[in-house]
PQR file with spaces between the fields and no chain letter, atoms N, CA, C, O and H, PARSE charges and radii, in Angstrom:
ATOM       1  N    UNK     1       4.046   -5.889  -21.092 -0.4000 1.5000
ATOM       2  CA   UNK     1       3.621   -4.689  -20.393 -0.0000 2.0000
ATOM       3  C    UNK     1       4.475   -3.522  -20.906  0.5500 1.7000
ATOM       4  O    UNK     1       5.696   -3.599  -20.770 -0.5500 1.4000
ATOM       5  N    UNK     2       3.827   -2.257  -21.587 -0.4000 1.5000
ATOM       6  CA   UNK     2       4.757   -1.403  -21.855 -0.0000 2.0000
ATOM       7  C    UNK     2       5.056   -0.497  -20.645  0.5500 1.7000
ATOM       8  O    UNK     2       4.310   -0.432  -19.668 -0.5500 1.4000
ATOM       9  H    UNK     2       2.835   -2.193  -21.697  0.4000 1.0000
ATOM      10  N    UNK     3       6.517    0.387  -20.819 -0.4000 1.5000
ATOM      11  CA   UNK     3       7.113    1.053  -20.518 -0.0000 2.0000
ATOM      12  C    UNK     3       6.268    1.683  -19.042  0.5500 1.7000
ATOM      13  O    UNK     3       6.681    1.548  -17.890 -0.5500 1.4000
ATOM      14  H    UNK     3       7.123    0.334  -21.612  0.4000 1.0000
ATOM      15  N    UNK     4       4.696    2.554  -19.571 -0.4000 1.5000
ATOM      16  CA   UNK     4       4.139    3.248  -18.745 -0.0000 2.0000
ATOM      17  C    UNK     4       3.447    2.312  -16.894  0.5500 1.7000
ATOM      18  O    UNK     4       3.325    2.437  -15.675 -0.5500 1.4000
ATOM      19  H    UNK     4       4.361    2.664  -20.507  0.4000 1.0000
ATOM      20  N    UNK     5       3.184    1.252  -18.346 -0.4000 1.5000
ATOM      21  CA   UNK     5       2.354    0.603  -17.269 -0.0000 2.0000
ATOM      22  C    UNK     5       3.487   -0.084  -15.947  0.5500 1.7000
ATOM      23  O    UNK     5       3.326   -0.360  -14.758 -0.5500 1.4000
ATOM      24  H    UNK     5       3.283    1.150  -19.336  0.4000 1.0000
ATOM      25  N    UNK     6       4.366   -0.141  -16.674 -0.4000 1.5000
ATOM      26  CA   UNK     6       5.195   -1.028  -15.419 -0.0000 2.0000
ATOM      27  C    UNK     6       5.930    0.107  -14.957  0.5500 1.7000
ATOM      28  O    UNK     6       6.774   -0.296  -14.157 -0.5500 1.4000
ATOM      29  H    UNK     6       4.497    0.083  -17.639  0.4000 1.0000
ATOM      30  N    UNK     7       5.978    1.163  -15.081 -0.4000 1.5000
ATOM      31  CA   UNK     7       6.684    2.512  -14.019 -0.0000 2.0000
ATOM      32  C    UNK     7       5.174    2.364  -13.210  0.5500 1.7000
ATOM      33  O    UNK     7       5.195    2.175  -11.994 -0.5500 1.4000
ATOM      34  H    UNK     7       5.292    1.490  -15.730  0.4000 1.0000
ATOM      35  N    UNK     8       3.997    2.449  -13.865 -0.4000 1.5000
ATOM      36  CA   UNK     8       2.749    2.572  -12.406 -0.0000 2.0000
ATOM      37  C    UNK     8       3.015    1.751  -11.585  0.5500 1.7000
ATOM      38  O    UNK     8       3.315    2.094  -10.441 -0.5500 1.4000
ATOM      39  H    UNK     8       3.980    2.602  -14.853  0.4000 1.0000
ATOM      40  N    UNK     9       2.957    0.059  -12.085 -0.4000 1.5000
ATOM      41  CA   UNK     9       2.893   -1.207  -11.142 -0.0000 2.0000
ATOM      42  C    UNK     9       4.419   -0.711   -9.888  0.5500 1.7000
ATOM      43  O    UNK     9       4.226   -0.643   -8.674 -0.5500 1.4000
ATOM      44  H    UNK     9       2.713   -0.219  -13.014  0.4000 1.0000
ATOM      45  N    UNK    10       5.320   -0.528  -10.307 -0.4000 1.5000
ATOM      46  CA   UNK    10       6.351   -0.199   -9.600 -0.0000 2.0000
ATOM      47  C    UNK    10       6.170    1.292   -8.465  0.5500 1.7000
ATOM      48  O    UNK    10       7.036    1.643   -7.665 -0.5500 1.4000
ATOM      49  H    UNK    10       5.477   -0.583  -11.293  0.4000 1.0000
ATOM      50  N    UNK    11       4.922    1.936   -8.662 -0.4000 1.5000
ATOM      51  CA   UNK    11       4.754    3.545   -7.982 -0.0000 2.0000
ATOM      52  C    UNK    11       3.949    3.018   -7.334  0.5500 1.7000
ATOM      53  O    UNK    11       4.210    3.136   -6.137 -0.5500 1.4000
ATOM      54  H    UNK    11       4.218    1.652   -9.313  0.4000 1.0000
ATOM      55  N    UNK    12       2.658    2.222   -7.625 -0.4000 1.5000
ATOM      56  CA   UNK    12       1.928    1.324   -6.642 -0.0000 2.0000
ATOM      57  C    UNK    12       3.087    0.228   -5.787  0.5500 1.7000
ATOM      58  O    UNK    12       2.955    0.174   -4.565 -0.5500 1.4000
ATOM      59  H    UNK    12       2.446    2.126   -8.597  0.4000 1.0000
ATOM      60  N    UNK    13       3.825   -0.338   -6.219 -0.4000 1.5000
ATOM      61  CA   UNK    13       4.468   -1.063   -5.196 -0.0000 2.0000
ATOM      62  C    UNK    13       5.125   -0.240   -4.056  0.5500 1.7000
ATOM      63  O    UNK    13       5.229   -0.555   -2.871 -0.5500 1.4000
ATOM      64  H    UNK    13       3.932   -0.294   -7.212  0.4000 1.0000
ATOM      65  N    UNK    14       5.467    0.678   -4.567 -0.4000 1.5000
ATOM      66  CA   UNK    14       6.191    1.550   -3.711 -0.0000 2.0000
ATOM      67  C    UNK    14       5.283    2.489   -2.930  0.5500 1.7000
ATOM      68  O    UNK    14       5.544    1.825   -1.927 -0.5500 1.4000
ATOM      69  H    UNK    14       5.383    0.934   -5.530  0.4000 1.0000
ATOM      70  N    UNK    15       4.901    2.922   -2.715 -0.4000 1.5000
ATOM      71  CA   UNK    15       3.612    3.283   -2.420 -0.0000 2.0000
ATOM      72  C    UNK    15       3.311    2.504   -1.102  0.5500 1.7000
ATOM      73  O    UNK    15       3.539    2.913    0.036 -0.5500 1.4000
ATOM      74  H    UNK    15       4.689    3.462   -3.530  0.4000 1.0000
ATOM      75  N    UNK    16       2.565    0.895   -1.581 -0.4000 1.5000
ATOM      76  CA   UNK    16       2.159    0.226   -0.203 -0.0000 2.0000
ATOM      77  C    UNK    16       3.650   -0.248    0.532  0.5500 1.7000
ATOM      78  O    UNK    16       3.647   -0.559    1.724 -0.5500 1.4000
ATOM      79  H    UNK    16       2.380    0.562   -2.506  0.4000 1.0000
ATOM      80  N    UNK    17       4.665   -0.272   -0.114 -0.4000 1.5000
ATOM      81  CA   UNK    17       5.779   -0.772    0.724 -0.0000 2.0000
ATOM      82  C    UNK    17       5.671    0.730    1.921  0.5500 1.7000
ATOM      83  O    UNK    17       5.365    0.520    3.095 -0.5500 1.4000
ATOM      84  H    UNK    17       4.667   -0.019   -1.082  0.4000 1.0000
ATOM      85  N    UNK    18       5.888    1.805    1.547 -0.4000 1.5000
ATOM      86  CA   UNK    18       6.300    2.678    2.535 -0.0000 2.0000
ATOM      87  C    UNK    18       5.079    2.927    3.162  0.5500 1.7000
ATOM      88  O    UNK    18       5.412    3.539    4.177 -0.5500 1.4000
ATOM      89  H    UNK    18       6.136    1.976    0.593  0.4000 1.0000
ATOM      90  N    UNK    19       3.949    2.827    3.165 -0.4000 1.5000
ATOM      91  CA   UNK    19       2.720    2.858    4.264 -0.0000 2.0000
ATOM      92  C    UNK    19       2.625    1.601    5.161  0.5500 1.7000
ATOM      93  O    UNK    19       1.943    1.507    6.181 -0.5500 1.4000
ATOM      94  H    UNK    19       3.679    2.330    2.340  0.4000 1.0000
ATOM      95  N    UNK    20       3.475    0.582    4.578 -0.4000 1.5000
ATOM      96  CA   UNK    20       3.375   -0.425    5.454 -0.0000 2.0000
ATOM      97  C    UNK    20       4.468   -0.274    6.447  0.5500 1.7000
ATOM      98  O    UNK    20       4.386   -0.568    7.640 -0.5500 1.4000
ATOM      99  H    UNK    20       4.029    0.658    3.749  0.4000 1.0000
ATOM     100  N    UNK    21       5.532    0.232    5.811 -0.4000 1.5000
ATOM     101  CA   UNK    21       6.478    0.679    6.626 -0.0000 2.0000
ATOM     102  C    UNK    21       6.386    1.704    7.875  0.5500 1.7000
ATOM     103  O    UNK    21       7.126    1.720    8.859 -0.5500 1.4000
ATOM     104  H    UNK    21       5.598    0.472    4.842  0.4000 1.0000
ATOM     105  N    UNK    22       5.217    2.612    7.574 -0.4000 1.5000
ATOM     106  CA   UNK    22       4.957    3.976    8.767 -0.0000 2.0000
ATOM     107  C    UNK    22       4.148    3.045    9.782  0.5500 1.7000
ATOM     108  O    UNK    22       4.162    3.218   11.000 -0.5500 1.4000
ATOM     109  H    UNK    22       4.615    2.598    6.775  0.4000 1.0000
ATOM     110  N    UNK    23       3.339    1.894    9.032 -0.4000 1.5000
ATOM     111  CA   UNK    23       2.611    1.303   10.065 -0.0000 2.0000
ATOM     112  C    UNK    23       3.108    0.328   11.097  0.5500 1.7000
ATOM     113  O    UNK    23       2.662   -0.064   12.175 -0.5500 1.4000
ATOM     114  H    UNK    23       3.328    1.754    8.042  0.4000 1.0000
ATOM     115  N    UNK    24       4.019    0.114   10.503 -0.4000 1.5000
ATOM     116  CA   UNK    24       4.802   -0.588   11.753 -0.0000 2.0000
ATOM     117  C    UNK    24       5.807    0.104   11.986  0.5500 1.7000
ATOM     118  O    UNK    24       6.805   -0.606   12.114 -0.5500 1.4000
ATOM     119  H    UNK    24       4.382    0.433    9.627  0.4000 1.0000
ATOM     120  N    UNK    25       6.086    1.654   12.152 -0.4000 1.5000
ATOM     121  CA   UNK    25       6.827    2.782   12.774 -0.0000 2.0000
ATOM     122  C    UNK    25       5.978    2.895   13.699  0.5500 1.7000
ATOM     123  O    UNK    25       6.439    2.543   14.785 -0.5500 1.4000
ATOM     124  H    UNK    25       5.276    2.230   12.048  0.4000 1.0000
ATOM     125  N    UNK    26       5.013    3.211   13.724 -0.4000 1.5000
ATOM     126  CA   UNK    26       3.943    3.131   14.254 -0.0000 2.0000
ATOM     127  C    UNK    26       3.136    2.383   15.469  0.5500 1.7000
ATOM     128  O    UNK    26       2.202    2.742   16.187 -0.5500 1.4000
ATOM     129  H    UNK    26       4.639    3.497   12.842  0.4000 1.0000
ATOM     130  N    UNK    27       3.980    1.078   15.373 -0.4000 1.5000
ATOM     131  CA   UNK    27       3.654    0.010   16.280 -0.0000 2.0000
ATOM     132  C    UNK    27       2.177   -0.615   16.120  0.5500 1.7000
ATOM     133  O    UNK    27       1.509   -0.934   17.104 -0.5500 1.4000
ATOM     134  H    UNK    27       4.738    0.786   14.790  0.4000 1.0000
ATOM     135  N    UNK    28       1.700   -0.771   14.719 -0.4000 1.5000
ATOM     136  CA   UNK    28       0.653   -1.441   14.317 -0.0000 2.0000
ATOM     137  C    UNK    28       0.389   -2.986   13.976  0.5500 1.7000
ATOM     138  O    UNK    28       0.458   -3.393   12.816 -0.5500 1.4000
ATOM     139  H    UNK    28       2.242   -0.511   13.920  0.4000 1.0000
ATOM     140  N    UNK    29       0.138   -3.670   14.863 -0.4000 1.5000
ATOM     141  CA   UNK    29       0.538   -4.653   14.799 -0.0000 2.0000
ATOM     142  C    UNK    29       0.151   -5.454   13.467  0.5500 1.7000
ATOM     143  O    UNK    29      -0.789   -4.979   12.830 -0.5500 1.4000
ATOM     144  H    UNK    29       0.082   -3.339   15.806  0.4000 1.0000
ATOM     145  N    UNK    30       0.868   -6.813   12.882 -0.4000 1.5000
ATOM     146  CA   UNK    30       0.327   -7.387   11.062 -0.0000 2.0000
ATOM     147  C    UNK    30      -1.094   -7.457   11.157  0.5500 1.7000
ATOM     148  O    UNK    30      -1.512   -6.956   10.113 -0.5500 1.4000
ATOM     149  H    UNK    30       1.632   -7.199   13.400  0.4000 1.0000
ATOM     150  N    UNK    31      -2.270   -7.898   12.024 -0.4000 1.5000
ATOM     151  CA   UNK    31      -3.394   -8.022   11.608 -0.0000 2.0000
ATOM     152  C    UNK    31      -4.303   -7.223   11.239  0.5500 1.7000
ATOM     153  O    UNK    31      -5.244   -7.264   10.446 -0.5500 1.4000
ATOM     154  H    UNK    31      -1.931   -8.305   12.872  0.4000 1.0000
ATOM     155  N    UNK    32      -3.355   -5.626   12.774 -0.4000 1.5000
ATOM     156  CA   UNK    32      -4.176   -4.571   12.194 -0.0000 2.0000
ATOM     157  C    UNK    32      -3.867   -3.884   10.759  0.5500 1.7000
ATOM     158  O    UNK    32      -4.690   -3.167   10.189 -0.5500 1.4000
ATOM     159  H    UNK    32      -2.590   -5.593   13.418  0.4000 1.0000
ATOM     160  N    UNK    33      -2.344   -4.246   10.147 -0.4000 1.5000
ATOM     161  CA   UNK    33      -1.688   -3.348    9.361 -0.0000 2.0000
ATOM     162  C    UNK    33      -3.040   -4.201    7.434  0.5500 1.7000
ATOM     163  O    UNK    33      -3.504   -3.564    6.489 -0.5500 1.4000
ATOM     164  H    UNK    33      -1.676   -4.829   10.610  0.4000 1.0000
ATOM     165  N    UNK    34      -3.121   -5.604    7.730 -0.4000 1.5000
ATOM     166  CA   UNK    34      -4.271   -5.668    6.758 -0.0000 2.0000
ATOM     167  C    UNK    34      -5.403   -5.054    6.698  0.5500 1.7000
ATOM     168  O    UNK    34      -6.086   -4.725    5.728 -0.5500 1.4000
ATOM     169  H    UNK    34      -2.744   -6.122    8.497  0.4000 1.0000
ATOM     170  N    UNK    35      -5.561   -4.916    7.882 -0.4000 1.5000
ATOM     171  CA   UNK    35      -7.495   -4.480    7.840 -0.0000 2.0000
ATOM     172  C    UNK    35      -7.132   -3.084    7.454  0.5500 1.7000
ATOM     173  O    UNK    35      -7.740   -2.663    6.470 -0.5500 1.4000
ATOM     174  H    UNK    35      -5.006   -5.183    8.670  0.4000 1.0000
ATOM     175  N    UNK    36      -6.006   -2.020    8.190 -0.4000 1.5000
ATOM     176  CA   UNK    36      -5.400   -0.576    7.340 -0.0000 2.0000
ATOM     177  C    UNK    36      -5.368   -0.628    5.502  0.5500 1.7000
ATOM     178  O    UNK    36      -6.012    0.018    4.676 -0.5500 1.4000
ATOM     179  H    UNK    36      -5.512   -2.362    8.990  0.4000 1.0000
ATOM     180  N    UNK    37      -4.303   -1.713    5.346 -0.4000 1.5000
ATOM     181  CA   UNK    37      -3.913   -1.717    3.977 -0.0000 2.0000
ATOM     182  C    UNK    37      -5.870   -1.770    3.104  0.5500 1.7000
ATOM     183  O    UNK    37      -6.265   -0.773    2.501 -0.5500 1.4000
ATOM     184  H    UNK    37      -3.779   -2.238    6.018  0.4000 1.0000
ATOM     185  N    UNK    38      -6.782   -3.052    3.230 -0.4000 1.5000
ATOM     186  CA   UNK    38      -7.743   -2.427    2.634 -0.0000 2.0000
ATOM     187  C    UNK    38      -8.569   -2.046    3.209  0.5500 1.7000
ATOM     188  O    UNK    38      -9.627   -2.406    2.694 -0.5500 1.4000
ATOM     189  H    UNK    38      -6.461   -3.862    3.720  0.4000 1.0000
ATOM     190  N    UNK    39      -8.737   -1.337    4.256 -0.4000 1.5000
ATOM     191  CA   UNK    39      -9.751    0.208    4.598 -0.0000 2.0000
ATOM     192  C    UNK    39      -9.419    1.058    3.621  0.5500 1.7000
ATOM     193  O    UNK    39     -10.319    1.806    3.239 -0.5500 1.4000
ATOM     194  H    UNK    39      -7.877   -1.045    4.675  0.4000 1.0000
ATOM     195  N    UNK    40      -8.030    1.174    2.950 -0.4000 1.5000
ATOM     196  CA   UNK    40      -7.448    2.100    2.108 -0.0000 2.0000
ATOM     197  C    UNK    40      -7.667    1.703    0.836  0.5500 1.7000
ATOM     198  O    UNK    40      -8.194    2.541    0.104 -0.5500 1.4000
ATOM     199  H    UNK    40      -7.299    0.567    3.260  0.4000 1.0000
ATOM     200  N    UNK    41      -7.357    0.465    0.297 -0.4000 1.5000
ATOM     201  CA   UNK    41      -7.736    0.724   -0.727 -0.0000 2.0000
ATOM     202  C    UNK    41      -9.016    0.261   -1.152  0.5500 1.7000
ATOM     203  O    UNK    41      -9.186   -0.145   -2.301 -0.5500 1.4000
ATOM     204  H    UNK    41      -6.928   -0.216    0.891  0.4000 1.0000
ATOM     205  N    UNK    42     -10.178    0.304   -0.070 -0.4000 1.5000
ATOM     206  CA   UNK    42     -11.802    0.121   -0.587 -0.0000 2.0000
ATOM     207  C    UNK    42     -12.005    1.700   -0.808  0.5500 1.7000
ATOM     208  O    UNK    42     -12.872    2.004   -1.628 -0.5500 1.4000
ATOM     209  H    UNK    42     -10.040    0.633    0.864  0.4000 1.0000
ATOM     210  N    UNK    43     -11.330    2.707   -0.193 -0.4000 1.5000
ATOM     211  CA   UNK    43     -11.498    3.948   -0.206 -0.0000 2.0000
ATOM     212  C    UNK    43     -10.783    4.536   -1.783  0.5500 1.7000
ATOM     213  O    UNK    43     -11.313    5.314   -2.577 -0.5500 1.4000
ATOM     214  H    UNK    43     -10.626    2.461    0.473  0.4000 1.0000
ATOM     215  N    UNK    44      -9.578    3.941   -1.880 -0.4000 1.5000
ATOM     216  CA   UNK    44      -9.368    4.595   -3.346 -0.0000 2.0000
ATOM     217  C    UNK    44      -9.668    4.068   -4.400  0.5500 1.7000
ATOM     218  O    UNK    44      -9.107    4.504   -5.405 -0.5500 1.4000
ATOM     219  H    UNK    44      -9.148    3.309   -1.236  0.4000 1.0000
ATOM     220  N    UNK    45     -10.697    2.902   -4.550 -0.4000 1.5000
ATOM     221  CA   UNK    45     -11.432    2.333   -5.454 -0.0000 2.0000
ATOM     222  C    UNK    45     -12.933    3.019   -5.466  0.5500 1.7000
ATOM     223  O    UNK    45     -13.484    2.897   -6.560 -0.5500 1.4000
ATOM     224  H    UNK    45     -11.152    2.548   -3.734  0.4000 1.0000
ATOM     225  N    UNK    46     -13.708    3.722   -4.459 -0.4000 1.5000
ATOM     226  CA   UNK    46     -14.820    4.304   -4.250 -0.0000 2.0000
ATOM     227  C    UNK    46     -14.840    5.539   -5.477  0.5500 1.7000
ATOM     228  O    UNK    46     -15.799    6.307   -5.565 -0.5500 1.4000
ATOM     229  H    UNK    46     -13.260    3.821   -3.570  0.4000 1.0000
């Protein structure tokens, strides 16, 4: 994997780490925090 691609894979990791993180700031509980995680990303694949 060059250079570029693994700074993305690492901006995407980071990315869902800290939305998962607001969601349970949040008090969202794990089952709802999946069905969040892809509501989101069926939306940024559209």
């Amino acid at each position: 994997m060059d250079m570029r691609a693994d700074e993305r894979v690492k901006s995407v990791r980071h990315f869902w780490d800290k939305y998962i993180q607001l969601l349970d700031k949040s008090a969202i509980n794990a089952k709802a925090r999946r069905w969040y995680v892809k509501r989101v990303e069926e939306y940024i694949h559209t």
